[in-house]
C-alpha positions, 0 to 999 in steps of 0.5 A: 766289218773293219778291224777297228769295229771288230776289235783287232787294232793295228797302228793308225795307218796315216799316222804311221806312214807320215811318220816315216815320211817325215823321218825320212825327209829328216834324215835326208836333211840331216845328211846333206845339212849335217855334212855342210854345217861340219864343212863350213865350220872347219876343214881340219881333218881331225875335226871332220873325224870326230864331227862324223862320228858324234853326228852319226851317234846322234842321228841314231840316238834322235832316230831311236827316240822318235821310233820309240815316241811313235810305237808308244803313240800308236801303243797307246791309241791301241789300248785304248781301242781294246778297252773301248772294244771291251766296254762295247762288248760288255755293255752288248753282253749286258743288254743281251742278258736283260733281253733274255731275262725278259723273255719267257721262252728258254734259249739255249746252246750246246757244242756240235756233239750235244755233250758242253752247254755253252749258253741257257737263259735264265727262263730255265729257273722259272720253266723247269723250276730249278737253278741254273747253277750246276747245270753243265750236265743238263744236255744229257739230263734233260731227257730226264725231265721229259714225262716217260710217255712223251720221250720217245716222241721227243727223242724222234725229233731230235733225231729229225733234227740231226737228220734233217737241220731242224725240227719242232715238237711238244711234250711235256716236262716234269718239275722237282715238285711234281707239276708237269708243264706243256713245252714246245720245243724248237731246234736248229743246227748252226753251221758255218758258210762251208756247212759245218755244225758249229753248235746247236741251239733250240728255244723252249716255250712253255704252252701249258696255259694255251694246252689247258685252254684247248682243253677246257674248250674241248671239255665245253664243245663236249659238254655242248654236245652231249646236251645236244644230244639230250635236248635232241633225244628229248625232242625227238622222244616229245615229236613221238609223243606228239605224232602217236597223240596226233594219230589217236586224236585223229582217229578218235575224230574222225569216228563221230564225224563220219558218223554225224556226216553219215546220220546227216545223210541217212536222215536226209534220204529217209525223213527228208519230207518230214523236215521240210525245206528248214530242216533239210538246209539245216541239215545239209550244212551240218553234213558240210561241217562235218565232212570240212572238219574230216578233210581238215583232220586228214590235212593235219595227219598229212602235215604231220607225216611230212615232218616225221617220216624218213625221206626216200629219195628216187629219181621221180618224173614229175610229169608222169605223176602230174598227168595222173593226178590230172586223170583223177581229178577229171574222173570227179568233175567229168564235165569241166574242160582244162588244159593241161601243159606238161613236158614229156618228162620232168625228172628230178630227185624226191621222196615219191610219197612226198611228190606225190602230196605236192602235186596234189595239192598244187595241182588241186589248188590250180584246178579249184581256183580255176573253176570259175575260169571257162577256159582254164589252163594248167601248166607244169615246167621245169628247167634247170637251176643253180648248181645242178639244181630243179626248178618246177612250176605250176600256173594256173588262169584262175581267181588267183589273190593279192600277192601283198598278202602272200607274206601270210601265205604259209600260215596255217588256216590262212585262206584268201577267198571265202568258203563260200567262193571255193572250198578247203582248209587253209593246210595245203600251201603249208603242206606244199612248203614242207615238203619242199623244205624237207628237200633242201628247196624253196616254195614261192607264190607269185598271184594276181587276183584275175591273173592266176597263180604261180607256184615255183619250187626248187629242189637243189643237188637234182638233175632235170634229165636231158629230155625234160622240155618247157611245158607247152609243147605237149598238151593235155585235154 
């Protein structure tokens, strides 16, 4: 920055060098022409004497002159500099001013100790609702604005400040008329290029509003949990409610059904012959009817416990299960021939009680719809998924359905092949789905009708274990 543009003016520089320049190239031509002129007009000795004498006292009164022309000049171009200077500086302190009287945020400056305020905006009035006049004093009250439980969180950060060259924090302030505002309060050191503190100045911003709008956010997510928290206890008090009316229906059903399937079946061996050939077709399809609705009861109560008991997870190999369930099954039907593929292991982590029920049914399902199948296979696979995860299969050679209508697959009751051509009751995929959800997986259904069926289930967070192979390798007759 030059001197002109800070406000220090000397003389104009060109200005004065031409001008002793020129005086000097005058002077020169005065003594030299001056003593040519006093020669040529006359050679009297006493004339020379007094020639010489009045030339050199007007040389001097001429020099004088143009000396005090040039110095009132220069003097002249440096008021008006300094007044020019002066009215930029005014006019700077002025927007200055209008910029800090427009913002909401407090400035100010204090001298290197903290004692002298040196600057305070006027957002002072309106954050601490006082004037700024007889404010000299406020560096060591200001303190005292400070609400007694913030202070000593206030007075560490000016002590960080001091430490470190800057720091921040909130706290509150309390005004003249007992209103407390919420303030976050920035400080910096000034320094100098050597690094001397200078002064120290900070800005001031009044967050009440942005406080009361963290608070009432607060107060509503507090409010919305507590009415979670009602709408969850009242839910799970209804779920109770449901499962001990689910219990007692059940068994309360389950009672006369067995007594009609029961009665059916006594009164078939004992007076038979005595209904003759309608009667006793009658009475076979209500024995059916009655034991269906039974199986349809115990599905339901099955449903039900998966959505309302803990879970205990364990790791589980599946394959040990499955070739049990397989063994079961083949006690009941002793003279169907299925293949049965599985690993040697298929570790994975599951509830027990709840694999076990999903094997069942899934394995039950591939057995059934295999019936009609003279050589009917069933396969068990896993392999590792996303994640660490599990993915398990179970495929079948049988009936299998129309995939397009797998969209309804897990409606409850829906079935895809008439009573007559297999039996059941429409819960066990629905069962299957639950189960598999409660894990944190999912359950599709890939079927062809002719093809068989395809039942993929995943269960994430689990570990295949190393000895877990594709199924195939090891089969079960």
């Amino acid at each position: 920055m030059s001197l002109r543009s800070r406000g220090l003016f000397l003389p104009d520089r060109h200005r004065l060098v031409w001008g002793i320049a020129i005086y000097a190239v005058l002077g020169l031509a005065w003594i030299v022409g001056s003593d040519a002129l006093v020669g040529a007009i006359s050679q009297d000795p006493t004339w020379l004497e007094q020639a010489q004498h009045y030339k050199g006292l007007f040389y001097v009164m001429l020099t004088a002159g143009g000396l005090l022309l040039l110095v009132h000049s220069s003097h002249l171009q440096t008021l008006q500099a300094i007044d020019k200077s002066r009215r930029d500086i005014e006019q700077q302190e002025t927007q200055f001013q209008q910029l800090h009287r427009s913002l909401g945020e407090l400035l100010w400056l204090t001298s290197p100790d903290g004692a002298d305020l040196l600057y305070l905006s006027p957002a002072f009035e309106t954050l601490c609702g006082r004037p700024r006049s007889g404010s000299a004093q406020i560096p060591a009250d200001w303190t005292q604005t400070i609400h007694p439980e913030d202070r000593a969180a206030a007075l560490a950060c000016n002590r960080r400040m001091l430490a470190e060259g800057e720091a921040s924090c909130v706290y509150r302030i309390c005004r003249p008329d007992g209103s407390e505002r919420w303030v976050s309060d920035r400080r910096k050191l000034i320094t100098d290029s050597q690094g001397q503190v200078q002064m120290i100045g900070g800005i001031v911003e009044d967050i009440t509003a942005a406080k009361e709008r963290d608070a009432a956010q607060a107060l509503t997510q507090a409010e919305l949990e507590r009415l979670v928290c009602e709408r969850t206890a009242d839910l799970e008090r209804v779920n109770r409610e449901l499962d001990a009316f689910t219990r007692t229906a059940a068994h309360d059903l389950k009672t006369p059904l067995h007594t009609v399937a029961g009665f059916s079946q006594l009164l078939q061996v004992e007076h038979g012959e005595a209904l003759g050939n309608d009667g006793r077709v009658m009475l076979g399809h209500i024995e059916r009817a009655a034991r269906q609705m039974s199986a349809l009861v115990n599905d339901l109560m099955s449903l039900s416990r998966v959505s309302s008991e803990a879970l205990n997870l364990a790791e589980v190999d599946l394959a040990v299960m499955a070739r049990e369930q397989m063994a079961e099954l083949r006690r009941h039907e002793p003279s169907r021939e299925v293949q049965f593929d599985a690993p040697d292991s298929l570790h994975v982590r599951i509830d027990a009680g709840l694999a076990r029920s999903l094997l069942a049914n899934l394995l039950g399902n591939a057995w059934k719809f295999s019936g009609t199948n003279a050589s009917a296979r069933i396969t068990l696979a896993g392999q590792a998924g996303d994640g660490g995860g599990s993915i398990v299969t179970v495929s079948d050679n049988g009936a299998g359905f129309d995939s397009p209508r797998a969209g309804t697959t897990f409606q409850p009751f829906q079935r895809f092949h008439s009573q007559h051509e297999f039996a059941g009751t429409g819960i066990g995929l629905v069962t299957c789905q639950r189960i598999v959800q409660r894990h944190g997986g999912t359950l599709t259904v890939d079927s062809m009708p002719g093809a068989g069926t395809t039942v993929r289930f995943t269960l994430p967070q689990t570990a295949l274990a190393a000895g877990a192979a594709t199924a195939g390798a090891h089969p079960a007759h």
